[in-house]
LOKEVEX-551902 format. One record per residue (C-alpha): z, y negated, x; residue number from 1; residue in one letter. Coordinates in Angstrom, 2 decimals. Example, Ala and Ser with C-alpha at 12.3 -4.5 7.8 and 13.67 -1.06 7.14 Angstrom:
<recs>
7.80_4.50_12.30_1_A .
7.14_1.06_13.67_2_S .
</recs>
This chain:
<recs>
0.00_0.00_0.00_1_X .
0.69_-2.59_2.94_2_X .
-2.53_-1.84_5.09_3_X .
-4.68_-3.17_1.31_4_X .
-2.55_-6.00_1.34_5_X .
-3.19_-6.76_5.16_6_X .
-6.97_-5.79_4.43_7_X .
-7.37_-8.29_1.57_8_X .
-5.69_-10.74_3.20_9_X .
-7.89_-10.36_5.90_10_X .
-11.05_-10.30_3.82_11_X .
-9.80_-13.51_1.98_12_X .
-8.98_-15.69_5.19_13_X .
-12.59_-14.15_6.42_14_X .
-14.14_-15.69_3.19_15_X .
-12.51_-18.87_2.95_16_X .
-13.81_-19.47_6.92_17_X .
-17.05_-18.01_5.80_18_X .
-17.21_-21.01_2.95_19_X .
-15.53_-23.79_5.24_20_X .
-18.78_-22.76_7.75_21_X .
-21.59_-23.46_4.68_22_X .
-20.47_-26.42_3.42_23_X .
-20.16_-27.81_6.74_24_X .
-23.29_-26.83_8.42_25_X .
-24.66_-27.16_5.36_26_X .
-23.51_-30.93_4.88_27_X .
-24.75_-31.04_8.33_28_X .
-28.42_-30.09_7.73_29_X .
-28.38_-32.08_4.25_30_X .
-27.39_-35.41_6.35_31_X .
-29.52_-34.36_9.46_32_X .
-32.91_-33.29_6.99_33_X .
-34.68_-31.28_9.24_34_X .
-38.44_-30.89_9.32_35_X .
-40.60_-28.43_11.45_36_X .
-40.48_-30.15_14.14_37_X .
-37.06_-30.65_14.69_38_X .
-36.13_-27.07_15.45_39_X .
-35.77_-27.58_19.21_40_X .
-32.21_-29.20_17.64_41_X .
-31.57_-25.33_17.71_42_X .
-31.72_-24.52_21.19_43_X .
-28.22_-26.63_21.67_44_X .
-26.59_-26.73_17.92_45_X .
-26.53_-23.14_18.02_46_X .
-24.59_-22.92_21.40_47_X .
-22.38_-25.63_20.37_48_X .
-21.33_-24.10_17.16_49_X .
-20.12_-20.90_19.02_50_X .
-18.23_-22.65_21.74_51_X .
-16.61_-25.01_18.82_52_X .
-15.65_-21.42_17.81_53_X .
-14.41_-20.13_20.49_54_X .
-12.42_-23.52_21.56_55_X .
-10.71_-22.61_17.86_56_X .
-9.73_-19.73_18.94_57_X .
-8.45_-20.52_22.19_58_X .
-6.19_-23.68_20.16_59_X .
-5.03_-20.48_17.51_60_X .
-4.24_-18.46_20.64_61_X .
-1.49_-21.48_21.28_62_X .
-0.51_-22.30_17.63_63_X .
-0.77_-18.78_15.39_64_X .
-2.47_-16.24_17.01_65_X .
-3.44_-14.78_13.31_66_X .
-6.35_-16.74_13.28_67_X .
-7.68_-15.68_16.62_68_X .
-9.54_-12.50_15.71_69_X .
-11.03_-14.32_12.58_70_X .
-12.33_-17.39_15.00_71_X .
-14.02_-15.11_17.52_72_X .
-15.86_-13.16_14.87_73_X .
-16.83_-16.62_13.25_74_X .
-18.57_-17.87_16.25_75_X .
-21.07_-15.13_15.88_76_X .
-21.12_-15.76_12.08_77_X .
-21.32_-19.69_11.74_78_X .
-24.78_-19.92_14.42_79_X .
-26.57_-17.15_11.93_80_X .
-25.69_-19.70_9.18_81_X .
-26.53_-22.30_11.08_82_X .
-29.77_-21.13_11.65_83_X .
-30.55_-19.47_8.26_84_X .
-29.66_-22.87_6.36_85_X .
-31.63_-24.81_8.74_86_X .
-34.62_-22.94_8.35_87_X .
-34.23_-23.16_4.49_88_X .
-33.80_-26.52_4.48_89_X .
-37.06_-26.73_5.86_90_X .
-38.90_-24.54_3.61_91_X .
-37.91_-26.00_0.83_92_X .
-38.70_-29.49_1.91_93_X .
-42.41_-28.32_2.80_94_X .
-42.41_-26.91_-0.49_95_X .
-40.89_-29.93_-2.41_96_X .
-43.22_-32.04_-0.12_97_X .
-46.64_-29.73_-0.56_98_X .
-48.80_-28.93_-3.88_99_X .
-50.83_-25.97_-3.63_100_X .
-53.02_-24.55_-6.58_101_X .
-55.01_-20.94_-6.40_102_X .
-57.82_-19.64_-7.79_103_X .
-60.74_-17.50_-7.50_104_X .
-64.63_-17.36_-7.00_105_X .
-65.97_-13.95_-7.29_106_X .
-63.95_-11.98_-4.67_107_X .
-63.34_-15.10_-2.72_108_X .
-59.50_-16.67_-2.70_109_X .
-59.79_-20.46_-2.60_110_X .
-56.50_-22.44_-2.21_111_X .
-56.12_-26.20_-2.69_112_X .
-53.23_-27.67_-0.39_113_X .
-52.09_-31.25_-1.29_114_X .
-49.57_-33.55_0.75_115_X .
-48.43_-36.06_-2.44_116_X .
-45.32_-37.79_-1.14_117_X .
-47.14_-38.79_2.00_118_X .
-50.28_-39.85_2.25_119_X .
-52.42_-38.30_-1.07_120_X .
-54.97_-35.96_1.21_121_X .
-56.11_-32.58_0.03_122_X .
-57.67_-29.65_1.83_123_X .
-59.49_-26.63_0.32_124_X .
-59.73_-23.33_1.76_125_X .
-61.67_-20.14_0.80_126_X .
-60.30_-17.04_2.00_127_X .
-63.45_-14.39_1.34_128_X .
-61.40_-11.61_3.09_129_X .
-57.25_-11.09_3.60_130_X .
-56.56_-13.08_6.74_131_X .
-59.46_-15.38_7.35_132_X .
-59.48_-18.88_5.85_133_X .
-62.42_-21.22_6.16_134_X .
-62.32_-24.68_5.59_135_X .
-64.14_-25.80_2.62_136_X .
-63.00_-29.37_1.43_137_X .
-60.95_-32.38_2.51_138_X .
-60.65_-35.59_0.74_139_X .
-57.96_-38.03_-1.02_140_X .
-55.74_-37.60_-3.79_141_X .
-54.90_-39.46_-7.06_142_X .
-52.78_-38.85_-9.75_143_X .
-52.79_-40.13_-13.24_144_X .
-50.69_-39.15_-16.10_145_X .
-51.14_-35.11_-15.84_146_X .
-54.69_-34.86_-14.07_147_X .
-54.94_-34.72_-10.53_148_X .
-58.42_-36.39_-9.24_149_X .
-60.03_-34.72_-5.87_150_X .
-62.06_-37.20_-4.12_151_X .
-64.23_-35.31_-0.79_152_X .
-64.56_-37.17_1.72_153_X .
-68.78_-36.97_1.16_154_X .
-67.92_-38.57_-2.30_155_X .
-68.13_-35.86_-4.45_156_X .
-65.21_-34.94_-6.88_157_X .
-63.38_-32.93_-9.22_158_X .
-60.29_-32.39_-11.02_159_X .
-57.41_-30.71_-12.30_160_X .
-55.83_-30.64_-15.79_161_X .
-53.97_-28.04_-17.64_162_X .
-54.03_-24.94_-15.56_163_X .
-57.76_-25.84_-15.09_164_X .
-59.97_-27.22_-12.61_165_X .
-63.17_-29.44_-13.60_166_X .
-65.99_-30.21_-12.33_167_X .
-66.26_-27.93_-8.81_168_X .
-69.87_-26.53_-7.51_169_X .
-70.81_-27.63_-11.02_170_X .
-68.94_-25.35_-12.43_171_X .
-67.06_-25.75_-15.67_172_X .
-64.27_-24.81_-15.70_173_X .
-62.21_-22.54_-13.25_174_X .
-58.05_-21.14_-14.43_175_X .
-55.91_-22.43_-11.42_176_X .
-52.26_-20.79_-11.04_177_X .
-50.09_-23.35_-8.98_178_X .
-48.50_-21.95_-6.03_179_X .
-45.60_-24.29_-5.16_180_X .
</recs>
């Protein structure tokens, strides 16, 4: 009956460090707001985080040697968080900062790749075989109520509205399933 007590206790001190760790590498990465090119940050956060650890430890050694264990094992945890929630912060912010739309000619995948909260260009790729994407398309973006206008760079254009894209190799119509 007293090793589950010692066990739990355990588990729940291992928790509660395990939660300190996320919110505060995660508060981290939400001030720091990462992008792609930022992850040479990595290369010294990640050391730093596991000698912050181990400097814990060493203080608990001194004032309650409890936490000791719990501090050693947490500097190989908190860098794996660190890491993980940096790299999510990044995907979702290239997903939250990207539109992409699918859809299909014959056996060919074309994909539609759109950078709105910068500056409004577009690319188009076809894919006629897994693995191999040709450039197709580049232009500008606008958008107006729910359409989204495709303006090529050689003038041409087309658009998107409702699931549905207008107006593309004279084509008229073509289903589009948006990817992010």
């Amino acid at each position: 009956m007293m090793n589950k007590k010692v066990l739990k206790k355990n588990l729940v001190t291992l928790l509660w460090l395990l939660f300190i760790d996320i919110v505060l590498i995660g508060a981290w990465t939400l001030y720091f707001q990462p992008t792609s090119d930022m992850t040479i940050i990595l290369i010294y956060a990640i050391p730093i985080v596991f000698i912050i650890n181990l400097f814990l430890s060493i203080v608990f050694l001194f004032i309650k040697k409890y936490y000791v264990t719990f501090f050693l094992v947490n500097s190989f945890i908190a860098p794996v968080i660190l890491y993980f929630l940096f790299g999510f912060y990044i995907h979702i912010s290239l997903i939250r900062s990207y539109d992409s739309w699918e859809f299909y000619i014959d056996d060919a995948v074309y994909t539609i790749d759109t950078t709105p909260h910068s500056n409004n260009d577009y690319s188009l790729m076809i894919s006629p075989e897994p693995g191999l994407s040709i450039g197709e398309d580049r232009g500008t973006t606008v958008i107006r109520n729910d359409t989204i206008y495709f303006t090529s760079i050689d003038g041409s254009g087309y658009f998107i509205f409702k699931k549905y894209l207008y107006g593309y190799k004279d084509m008229d119509k073509i289903k589009v399933k948006k990817i992010y």
